[in-house]
C-alpha positions in Angstrom: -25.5 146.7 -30.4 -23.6 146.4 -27.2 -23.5 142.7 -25.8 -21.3 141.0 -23.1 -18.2 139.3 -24.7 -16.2 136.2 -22.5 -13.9 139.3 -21.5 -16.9 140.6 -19.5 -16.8 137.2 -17.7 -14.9 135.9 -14.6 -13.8 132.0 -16.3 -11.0 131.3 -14.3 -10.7 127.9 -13.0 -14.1 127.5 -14.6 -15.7 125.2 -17.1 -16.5 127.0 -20.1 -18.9 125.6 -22.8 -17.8 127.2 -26.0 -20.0 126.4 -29.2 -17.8 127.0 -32.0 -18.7 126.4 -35.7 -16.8 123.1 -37.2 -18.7 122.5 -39.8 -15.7 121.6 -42.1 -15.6 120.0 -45.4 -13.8 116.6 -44.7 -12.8 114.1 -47.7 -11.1 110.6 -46.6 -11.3 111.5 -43.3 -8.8 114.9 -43.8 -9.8 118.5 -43.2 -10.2 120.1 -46.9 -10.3 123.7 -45.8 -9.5 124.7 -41.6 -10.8 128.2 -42.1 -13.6 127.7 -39.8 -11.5 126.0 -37.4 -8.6 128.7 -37.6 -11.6 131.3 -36.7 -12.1 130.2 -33.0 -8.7 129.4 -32.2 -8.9 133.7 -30.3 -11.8 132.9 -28.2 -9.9 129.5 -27.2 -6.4 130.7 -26.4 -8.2 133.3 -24.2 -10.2 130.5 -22.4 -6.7 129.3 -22.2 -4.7 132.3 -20.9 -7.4 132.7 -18.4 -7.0 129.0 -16.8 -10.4 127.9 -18.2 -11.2 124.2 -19.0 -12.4 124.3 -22.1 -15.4 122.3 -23.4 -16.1 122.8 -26.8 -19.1 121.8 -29.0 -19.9 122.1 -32.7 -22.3 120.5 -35.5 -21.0 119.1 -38.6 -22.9 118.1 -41.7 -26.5 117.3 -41.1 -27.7 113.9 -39.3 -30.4 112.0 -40.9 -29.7 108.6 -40.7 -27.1 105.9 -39.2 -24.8 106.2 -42.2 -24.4 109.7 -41.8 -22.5 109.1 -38.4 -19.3 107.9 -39.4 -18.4 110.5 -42.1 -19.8 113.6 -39.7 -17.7 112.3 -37.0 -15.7 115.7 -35.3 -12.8 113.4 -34.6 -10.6 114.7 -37.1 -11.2 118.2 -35.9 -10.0 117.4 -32.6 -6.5 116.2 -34.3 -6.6 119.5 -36.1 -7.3 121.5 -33.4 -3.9 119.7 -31.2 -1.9 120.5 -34.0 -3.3 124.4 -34.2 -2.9 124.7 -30.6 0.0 122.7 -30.1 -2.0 120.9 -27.2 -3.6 118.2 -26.8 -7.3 118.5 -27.0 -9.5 115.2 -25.6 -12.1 114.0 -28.1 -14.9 112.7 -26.9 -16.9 110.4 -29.1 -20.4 110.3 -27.2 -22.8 113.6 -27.2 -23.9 112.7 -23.5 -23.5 109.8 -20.3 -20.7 108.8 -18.1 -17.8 108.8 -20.5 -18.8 112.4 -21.1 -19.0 113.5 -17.8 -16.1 111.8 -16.2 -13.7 113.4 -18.7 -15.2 116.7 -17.4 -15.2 116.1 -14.2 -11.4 114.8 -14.1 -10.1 118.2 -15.9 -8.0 120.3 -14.7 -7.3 124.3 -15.8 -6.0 125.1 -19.5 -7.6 121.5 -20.8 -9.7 121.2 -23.6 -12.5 118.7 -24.5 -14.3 118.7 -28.1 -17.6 116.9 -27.6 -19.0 114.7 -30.5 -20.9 116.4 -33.4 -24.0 117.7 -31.3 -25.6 116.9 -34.6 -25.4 113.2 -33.8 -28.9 114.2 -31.0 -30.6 114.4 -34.4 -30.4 110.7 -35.3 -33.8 110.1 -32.6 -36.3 112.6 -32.7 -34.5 115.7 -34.0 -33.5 116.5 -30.6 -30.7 119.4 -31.4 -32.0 120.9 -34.0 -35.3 121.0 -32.3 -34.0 122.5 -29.3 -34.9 119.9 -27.3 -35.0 120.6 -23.4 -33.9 118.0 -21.9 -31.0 118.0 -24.3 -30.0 121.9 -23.4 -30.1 121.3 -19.9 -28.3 118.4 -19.7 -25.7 120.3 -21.8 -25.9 123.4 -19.4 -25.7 121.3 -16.5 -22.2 120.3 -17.3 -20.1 123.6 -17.4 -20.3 127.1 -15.4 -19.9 129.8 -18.6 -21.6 129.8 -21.9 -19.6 131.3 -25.0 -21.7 131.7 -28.2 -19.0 131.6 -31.0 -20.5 130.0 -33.8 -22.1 133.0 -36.1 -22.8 130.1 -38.8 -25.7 129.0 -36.7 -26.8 131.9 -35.1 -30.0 132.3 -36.8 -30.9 128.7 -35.5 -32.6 128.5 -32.1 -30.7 124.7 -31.2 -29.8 122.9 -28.3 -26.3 123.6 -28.7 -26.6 127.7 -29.0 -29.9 128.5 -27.7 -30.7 125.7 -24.8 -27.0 125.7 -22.9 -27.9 129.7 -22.1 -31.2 129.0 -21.6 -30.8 126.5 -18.9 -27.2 128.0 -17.2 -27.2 127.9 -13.7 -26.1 131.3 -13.4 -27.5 132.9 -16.6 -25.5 135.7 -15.7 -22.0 133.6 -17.4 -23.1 133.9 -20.9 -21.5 136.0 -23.6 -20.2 135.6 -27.4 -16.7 134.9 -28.6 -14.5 136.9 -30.7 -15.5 135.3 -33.9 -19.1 136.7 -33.2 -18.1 139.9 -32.0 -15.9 140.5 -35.4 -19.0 139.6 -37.4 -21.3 141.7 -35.7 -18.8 144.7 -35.8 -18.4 144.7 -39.5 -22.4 144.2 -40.2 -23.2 147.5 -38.1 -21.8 149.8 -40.7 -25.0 148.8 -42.7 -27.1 150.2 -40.6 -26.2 153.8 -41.7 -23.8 152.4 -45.1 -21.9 155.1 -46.9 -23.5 156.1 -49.6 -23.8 154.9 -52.6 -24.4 151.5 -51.8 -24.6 148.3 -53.9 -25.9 145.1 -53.4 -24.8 142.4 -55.7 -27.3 139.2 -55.5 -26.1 135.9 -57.0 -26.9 132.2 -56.4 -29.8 130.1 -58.1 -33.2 130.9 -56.7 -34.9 134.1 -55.8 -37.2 132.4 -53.4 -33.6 131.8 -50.9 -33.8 136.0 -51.1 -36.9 137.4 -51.2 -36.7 138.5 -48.0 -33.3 140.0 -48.5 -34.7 141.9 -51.6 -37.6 143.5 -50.4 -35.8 144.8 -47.1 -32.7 145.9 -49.2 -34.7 147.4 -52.3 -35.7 150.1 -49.4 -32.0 150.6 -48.2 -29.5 150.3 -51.3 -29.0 152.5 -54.2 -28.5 149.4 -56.7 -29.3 145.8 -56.8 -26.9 144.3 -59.0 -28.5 140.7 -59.7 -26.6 137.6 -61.2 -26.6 134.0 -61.0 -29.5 131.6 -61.9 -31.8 134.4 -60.2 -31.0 137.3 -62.8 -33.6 134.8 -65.3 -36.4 134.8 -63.3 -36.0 138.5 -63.5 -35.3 138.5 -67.1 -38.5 135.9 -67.3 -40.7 138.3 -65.9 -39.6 141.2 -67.7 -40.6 138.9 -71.1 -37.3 137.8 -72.2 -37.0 134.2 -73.5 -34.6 132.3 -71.1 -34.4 129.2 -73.4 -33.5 126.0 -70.9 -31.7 128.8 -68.1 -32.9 128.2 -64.6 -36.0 129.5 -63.9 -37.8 130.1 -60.5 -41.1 129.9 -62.0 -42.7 130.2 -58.3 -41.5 133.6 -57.9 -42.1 135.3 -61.0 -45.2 137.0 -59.7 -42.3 138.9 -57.2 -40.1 139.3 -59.4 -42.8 141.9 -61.1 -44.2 143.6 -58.7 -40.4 144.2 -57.2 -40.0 145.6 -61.2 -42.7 147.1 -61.0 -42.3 149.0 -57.7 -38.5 149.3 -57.4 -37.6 149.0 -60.6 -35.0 151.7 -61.1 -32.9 149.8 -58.4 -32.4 146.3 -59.9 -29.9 146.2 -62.7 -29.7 143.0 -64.4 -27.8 141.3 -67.2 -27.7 142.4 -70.7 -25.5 139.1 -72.1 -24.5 135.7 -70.7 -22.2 132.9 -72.0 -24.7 130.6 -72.8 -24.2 126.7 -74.1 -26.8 124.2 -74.6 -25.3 121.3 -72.4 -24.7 121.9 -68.5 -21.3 120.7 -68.2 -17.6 122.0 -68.0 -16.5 120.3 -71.7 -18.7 122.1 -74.0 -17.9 125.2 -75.6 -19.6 128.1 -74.6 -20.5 131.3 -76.7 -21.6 134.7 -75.6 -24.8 136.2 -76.5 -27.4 139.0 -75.5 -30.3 138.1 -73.5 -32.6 139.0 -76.8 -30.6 136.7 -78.3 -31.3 132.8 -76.5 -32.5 130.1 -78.3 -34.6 127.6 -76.4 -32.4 125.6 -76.4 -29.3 127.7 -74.6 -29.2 128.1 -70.8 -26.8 131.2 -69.6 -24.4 130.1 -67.6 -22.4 133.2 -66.6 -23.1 136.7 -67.3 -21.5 138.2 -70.1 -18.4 141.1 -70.6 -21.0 143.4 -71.3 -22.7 142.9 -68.4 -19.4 142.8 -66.0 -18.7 146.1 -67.4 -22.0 147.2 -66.3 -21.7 146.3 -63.2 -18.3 148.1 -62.8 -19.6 151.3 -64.2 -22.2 150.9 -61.0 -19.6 150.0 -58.3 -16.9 152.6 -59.7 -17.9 155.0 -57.1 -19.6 152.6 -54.7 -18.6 153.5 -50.9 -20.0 150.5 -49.8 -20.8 147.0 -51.0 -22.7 143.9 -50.1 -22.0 140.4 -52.0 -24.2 137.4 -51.4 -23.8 134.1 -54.2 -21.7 134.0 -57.4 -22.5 135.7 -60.7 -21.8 132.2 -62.6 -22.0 128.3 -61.8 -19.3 128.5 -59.9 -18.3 125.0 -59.8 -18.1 124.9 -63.3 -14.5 126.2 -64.1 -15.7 127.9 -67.5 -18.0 129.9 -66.1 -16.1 131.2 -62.6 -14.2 133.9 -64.7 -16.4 137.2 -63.9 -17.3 136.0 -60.5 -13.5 136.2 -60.1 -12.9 139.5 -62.4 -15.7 141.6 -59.9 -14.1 140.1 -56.8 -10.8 141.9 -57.9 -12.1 144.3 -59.6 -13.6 145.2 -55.5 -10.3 144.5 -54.0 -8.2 146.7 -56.9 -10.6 150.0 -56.1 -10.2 149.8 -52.6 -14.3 149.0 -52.2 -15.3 148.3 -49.0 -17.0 145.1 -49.7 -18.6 142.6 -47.0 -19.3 139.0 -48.3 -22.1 137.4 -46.9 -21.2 133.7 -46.5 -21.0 130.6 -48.1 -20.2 130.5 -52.3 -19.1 133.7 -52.6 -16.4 133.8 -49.6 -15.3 130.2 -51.1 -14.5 131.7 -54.8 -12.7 135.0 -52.8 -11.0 132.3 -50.8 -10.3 130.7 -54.6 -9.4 133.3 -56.2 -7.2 134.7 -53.5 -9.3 138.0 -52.4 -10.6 137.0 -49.2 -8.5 138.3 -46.6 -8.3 141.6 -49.0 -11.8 142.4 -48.6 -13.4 144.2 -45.7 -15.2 141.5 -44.5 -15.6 137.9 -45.3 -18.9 136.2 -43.0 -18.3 133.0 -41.5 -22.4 132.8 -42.3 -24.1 132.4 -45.4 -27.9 132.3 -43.6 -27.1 134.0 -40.4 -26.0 137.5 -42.5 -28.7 136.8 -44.9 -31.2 137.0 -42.2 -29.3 139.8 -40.1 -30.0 141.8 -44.1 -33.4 140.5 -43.6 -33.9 142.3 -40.4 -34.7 139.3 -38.3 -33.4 138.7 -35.1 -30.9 135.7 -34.3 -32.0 133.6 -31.9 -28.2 132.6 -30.9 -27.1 136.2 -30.7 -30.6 137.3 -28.7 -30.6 134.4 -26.2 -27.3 135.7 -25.0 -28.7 139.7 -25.1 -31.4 138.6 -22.7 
């Protein structure tokens, strides 16, 4: 898919509204992990090189209520962002009105502005995640150039991503950023993947993926499933699950996907399996014939890693969405971990789609080895889905 990127665009001397994606995880008011942050510092330093001023905008957290201001404030980003840069960058603490605007409007080329958490328009009435109008074009009405660089948002139609470009002056000044342009690059090859190719489907419900499973079951050789999901699967096959997690709402899928597609989905044969959900109890590893009701699998077992290796051993390519185990449970991370390498060591090309499962590459030190690593759990879900994204459409029409 061709689209215009901000080196299409004349910005010089202009005010360019870049929406990045900020949505960090903070702790006592320090940045935990600036991997987000460190992804749209290219689409900045071009602004930069090309004597922009640089307005940039981002969410963080979600906004439901007055408490949720203070530890979703972007101000710490901004600090992060001087010391990246090695510039200063002006945080703004309102979303809108005079303070806003004068900083703007005194700028001058190469400075940068990061707006407050657009997030904080949510407080009363919902108005960014809504889309709001008035919101987007006040936004709009306040640069020249639109840059889309957030890909973590993309398949949300907002104020921030999808109003600004609606409501540009000159509709003609809107394009994505780098960050967007590298995630769409490495998604393509999956419209025509090398062959064979795997899917791997982790994470706790199957609802979160139906769509993803009944447009990949059509496309992928194998469907390699894991995680909390694998016992609704199991469950509707009529294994006994004992106290694992069980989607009982999408069992009645989980068949007729069996039923229908049935060769394609490979699930576990053996899990470690204890009877308390927590880190201190010793775990032991049985066959799925084999659960008690009172056991709940935690992570799949070595006969079912090996499985899986015997099915990605001459895999050309590979899709990854949610972890095989409960991740945040340290006992039960290991074959998460041993797949992830187990990619990296046979040269797999291996795309990770978002959230949990690029946070244990990141842990266990695989990320940057992989072919790609998405900045967005839901956008690349939906992109496998086959929907259109409104922030990457908005800016194709």
């Amino acid at each position: 898919m061709k689209i215009k990127t901000i080196r299409d665009l004349d910005i010089k001397n202009k005010k360019v509204l870049i929406r990045c994606d900020f949505n960090v995880p903070i702790k006592d008011g320090k940045i935990v992990d600036d991997t987000r942050i460190v992804g749209a510092l290219d689409t900045i330093c071009y602004a930069l090189e090309k004597d922009a001023k640089v307005i940039l905008f981002s969410h963080l957290g979600r906004v439901k209520e007055e408490k949720d201001l203070e530890k979703n404030n972007l101000e710490p980003v901004a600090k992060k962002l001087s010391s990246l840069l090695g510039r200063n960058v002006k945080f703004i603490p309102t979303t809108r009105g005079q303070e806003l605007e004068n900083a703007i409007q005194n700028m001058k080329s190469k400075d940068i502005i990061l707006v407050q958490n657009t997030r904080y328009e949510d407080l009363e009435g919902k108005k960014e995640s809504s889309n709001d109008c008035e919101l987007g074009a006040y936004w709009a009405s306040l640069g020249d150039v639109f840059i889309n660089d957030a890909f973590g948002t993309a398949h949300r139609a907002h104020a921030s991503n999808v109003g600004i470009p609606t409501h540009l002056n000159d509709k003609s000044n809107v394009a994505i950023g780098f960050l967007i342009e590298k995630e769409l690059k490495a998604l393509e090859c999956l419209e025509n993947p090398k062959k064979p190719y795997i899917v791997i489907l982790g994470g706790a419900k199957v609802t979160d993926k139906i769509g993803v499973i009944e447009n990949l079951v059509k496309k992928a050789d194998k469907i390699l499933i894991g995680g909390g999901m694998a016992f609704t699967f199991l469950k509707a096959e009529g294994f006994h699950i004992g106290k694992s997690l069980l989607d009982s709402e999408s069992i009645d899928f989980c068949k007729k996907v069996l039923k229908e597609q049935g060769e394609k989905i490979v699930l576990p044969v053996d899990f470690a399996v204890t009877n308390e959900f927590t880190n201190e109890e010793e775990y032991r590893v049985k066959d799925i014939s084999d659960l008690s009701v009172e056991e709940m699998g935690l992570d799949i077992g070595p006969k079912t890693l090996h499985l899986f290796e015997s099915y990605l051993e001459n895999a050309k390519t590979v899709v990854w969405n949610g972890p095989l185990g409960v991740y945040e449970l340290e006992k039960y991370k290991k074959n998460t971990d041993k797949l992830l390498k187990y990619l990296v060591d046979h040269n797999i090309k291996t795309i990770l789609a978002g959230g949990d499962i690029v946070a244990a590459a990141n842990v266990c030190n695989v990320k940057d080895k992989v072919y790609h690593a998405s900045t967005g759990g839901g956008a690349t879900l939906e992109y496998l889905e086959g929907k259109k994204l409104p922030g990457i459409e908005v800016i194709n029409k």
